[in-house]
C-alpha positions as CSV (number, residue, x, y, z in Angstrom):
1,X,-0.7,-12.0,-18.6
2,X,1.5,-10.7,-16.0
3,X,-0.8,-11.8,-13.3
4,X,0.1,-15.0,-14.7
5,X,4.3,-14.2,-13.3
6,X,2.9,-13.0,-10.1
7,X,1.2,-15.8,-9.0
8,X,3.6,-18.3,-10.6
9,X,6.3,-16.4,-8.3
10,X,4.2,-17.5,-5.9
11,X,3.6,-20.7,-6.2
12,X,7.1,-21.3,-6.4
13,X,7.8,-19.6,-3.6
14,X,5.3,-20.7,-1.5
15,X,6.4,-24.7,-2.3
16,X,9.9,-23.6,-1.4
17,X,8.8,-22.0,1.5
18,X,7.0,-25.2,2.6
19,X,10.5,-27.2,2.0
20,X,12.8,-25.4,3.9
21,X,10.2,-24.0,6.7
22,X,10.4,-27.3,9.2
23,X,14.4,-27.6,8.7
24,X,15.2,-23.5,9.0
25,X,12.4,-21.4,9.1
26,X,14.7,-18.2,9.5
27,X,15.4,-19.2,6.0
28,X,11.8,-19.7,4.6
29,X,10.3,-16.2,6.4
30,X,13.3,-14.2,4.4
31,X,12.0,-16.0,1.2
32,X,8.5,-15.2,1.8
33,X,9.8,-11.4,2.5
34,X,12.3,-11.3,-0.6
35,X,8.8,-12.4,-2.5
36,X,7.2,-10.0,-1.3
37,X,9.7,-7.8,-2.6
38,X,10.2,-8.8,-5.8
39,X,6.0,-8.5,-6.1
40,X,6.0,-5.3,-5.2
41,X,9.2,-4.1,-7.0
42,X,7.3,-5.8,-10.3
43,X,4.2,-4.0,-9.3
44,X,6.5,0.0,-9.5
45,X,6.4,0.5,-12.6
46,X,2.5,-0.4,-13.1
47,X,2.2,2.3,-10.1
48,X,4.1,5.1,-11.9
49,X,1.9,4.6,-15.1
50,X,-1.1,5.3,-13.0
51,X,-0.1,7.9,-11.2
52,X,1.2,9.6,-14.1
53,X,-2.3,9.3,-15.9
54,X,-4.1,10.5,-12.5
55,X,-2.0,13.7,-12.5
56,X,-2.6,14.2,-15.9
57,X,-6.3,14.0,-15.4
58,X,-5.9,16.5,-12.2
59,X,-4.1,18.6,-14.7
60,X,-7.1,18.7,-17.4
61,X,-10.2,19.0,-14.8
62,X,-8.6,21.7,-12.9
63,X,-7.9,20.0,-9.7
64,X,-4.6,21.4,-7.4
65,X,-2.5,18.6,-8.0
66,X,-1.3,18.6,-3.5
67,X,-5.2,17.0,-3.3
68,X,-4.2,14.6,-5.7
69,X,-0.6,13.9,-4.1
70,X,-2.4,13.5,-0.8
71,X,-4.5,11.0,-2.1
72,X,-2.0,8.8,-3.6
73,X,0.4,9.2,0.1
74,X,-3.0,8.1,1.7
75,X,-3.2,5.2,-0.9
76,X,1.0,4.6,-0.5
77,X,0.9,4.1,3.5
78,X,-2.5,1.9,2.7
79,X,-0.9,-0.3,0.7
80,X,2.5,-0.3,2.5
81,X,0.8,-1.2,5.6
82,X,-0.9,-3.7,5.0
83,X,1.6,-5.1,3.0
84,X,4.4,-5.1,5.3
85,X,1.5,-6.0,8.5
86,X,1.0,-9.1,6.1
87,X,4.9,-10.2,6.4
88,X,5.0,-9.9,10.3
89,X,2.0,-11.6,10.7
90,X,3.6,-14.2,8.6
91,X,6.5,-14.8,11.1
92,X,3.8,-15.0,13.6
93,X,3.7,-11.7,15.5
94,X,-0.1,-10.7,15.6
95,X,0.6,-7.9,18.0
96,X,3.2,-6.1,16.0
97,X,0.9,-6.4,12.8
98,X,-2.1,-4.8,14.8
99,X,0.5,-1.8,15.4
100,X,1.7,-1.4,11.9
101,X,-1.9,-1.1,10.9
102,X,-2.8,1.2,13.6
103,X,0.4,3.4,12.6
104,X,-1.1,3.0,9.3
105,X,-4.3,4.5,9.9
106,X,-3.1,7.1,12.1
107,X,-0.9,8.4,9.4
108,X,-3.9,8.3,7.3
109,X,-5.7,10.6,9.3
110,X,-3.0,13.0,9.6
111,X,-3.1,13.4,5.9
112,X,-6.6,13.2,5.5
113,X,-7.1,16.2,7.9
114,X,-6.2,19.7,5.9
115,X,-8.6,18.2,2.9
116,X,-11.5,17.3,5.6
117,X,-10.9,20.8,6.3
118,X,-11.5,22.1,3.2
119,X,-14.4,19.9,2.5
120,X,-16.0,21.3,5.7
121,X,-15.0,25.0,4.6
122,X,-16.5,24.3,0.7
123,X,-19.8,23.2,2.2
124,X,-19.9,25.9,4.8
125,X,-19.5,28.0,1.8
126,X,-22.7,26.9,0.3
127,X,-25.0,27.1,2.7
128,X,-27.2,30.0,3.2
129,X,-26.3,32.0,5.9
């Protein structure tokens, strides 16, 4: 039922946006970011419990937990990304959004390079030679 306060938050936010945007629209982009906010700050704690049973399931199947923890920073920037490409493209600036995301994936890769690596070494390992 919690899905239920998110998108009431919303909805509330959204009508007030639509209110105050024509006389100060300064005003209605920093409500539409402080929502944002406030989503995402609701959504921590939800994030924590996950994690928290993910390691625990790295933990009992033998996996190094830094694959793990690479995984959920490749998931983080993701999510942060698009979330805060999402708020500029909200104030109208297409361009800058396009670079956040770019960052995003770029910072993705870096990550995602040492376990491509061992991926590539593991299968090398099990072919004949």
């Amino acid at each position: 039922m919690e899905i239920i306060q998110v998108v009431g938050l919303g909805i509330i936010a959204t009508v007030l946006i639509l209110i105050v945007k024509e006389q100060k629209p300064l005003f209605a982009f920093l409500l539409a970011v402080a929502t944002s906010l406030l989503i995402f700050l609701f959504l921590i704690g939800k994030i924590g419990n996950v994690i928290s049973m993910l390691e625990d399931l790295a933990e009992n199947s033998g996996v190094q937990i830094i694959y793990l923890k690479t995984v959920l920073k490749i998931i983080g920037i993701a999510y942060i990304a698009e979330m805060g490409a999402q708020i500029v493209r909200d104030a109208g600036q297409e361009s800058i959004a396009s670079k956040i995301e770019l960052a995003g994936k770029v910072l993705i890769l870096v990550l995602a390079v040492p376990i491509i690596g061992i991926i590539i070494e593991t299968v090398l390992k099990l072919l004949p030679a």
